[in-house]
C-alpha positions as CSV (number, residue, x, y, z in Angstrom):
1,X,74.2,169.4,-75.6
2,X,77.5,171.6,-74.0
3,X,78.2,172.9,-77.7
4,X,74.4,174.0,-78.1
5,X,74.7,175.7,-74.9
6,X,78.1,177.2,-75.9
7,X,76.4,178.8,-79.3
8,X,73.2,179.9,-77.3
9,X,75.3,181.4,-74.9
10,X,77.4,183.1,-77.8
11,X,74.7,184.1,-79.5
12,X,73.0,186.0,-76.8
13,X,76.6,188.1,-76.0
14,X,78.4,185.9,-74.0
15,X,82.0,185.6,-74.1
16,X,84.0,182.6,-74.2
17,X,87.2,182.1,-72.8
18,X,89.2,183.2,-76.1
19,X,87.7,186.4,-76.3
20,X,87.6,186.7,-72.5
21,X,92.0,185.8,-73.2
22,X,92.5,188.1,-76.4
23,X,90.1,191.6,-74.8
24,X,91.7,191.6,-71.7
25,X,95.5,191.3,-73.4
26,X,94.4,194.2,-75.2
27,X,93.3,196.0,-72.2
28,X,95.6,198.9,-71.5
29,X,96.2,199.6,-67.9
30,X,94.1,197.6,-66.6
31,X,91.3,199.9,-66.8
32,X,89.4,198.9,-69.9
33,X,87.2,196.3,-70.0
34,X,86.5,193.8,-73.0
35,X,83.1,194.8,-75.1
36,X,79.9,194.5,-73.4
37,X,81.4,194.4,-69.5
38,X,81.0,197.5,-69.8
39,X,77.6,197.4,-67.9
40,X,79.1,195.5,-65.2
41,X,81.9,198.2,-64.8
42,X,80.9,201.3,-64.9
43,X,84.5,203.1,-64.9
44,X,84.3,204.2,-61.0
45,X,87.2,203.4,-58.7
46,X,85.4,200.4,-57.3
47,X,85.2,199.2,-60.8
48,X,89.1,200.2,-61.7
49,X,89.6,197.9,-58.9
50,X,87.3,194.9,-59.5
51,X,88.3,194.8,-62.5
52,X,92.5,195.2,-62.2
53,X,92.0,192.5,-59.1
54,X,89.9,190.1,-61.9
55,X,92.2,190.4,-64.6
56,X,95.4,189.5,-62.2
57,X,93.4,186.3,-61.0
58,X,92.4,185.0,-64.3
59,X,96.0,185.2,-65.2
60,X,96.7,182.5,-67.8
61,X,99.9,181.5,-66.1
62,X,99.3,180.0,-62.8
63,X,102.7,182.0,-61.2
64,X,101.6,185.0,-61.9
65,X,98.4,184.8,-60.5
66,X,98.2,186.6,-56.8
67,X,98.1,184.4,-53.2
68,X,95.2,184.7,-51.4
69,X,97.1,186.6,-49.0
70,X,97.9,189.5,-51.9
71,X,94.3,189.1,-53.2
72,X,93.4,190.0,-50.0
73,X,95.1,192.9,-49.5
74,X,93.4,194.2,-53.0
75,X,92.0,197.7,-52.9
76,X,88.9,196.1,-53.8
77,X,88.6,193.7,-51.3
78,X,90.1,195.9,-48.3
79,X,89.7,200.0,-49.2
80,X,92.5,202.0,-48.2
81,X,94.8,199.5,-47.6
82,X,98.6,200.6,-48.3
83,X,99.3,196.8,-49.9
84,X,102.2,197.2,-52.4
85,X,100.5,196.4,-55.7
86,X,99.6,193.0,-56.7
87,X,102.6,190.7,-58.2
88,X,102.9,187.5,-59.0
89,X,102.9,184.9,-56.3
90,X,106.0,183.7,-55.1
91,X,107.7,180.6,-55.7
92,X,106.3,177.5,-54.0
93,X,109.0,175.4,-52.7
94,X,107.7,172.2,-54.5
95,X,107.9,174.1,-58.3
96,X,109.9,173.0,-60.4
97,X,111.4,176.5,-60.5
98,X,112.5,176.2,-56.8
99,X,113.9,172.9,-57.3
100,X,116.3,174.2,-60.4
101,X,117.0,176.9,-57.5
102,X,118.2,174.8,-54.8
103,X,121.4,174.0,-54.0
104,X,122.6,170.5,-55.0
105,X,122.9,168.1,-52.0
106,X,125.9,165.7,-51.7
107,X,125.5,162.5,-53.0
108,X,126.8,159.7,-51.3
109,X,127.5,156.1,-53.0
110,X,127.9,153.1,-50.9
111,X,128.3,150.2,-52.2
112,X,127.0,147.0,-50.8
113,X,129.0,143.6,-50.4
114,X,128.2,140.9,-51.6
């Protein structure tokens, strides 16, 4: 039943997530949007900026995917606002990447008697 659903939907212009993945790589400056979005961004600043704020939080990789925080501060979401440009969230302290970062803590050994 989903994969009948999933051709329908293909079949009447649709895109899956593969497509959705491989147009928006292609996408040069964030601007363009992949075939047939076009009528649901119409090339405006408001679009420019739906669609840049979209594409950074559909990231494929989690960590570079904005906060909430950054998202908010979109010039989509909140016109006007002087916001540095959207970057990749930062590292949470339980990653694994902030656990290669930390400093080692001493390890002490005691041994028990029998």
């Amino acid at each position: 039943a989903v994969r009948d659903r999933v051709v329908s939907a293909r079949k009447h212009g649709a895109h899956g997530i593969d497509e959705w993945r491989a147009a928006a790589l292609a996408a040069e400056g964030g601007a363009e949007v992949p075939a047939g979005w076009g009528q649901l961004f119409d090339g405006g600043d408001e679009s420019r900026h739906a669609w840049r704020l979209l594409r950074h939080l559909l990231a494929h990789e989690p960590t570079e995917r904005p906060g909430a925080a950054e998202a908010l501060q979109s010039e989509f979401v909140n016109p006007g606002c002087t916001a540095p440009p959207l970057a990749p969230a930062a590292v949470r302290p339980w990653s694994l990447e902030a656990l290669q970062r930390a400093e080692p803590e001493e390890c002490h050994i005691v041994e028990e008697a029998e």
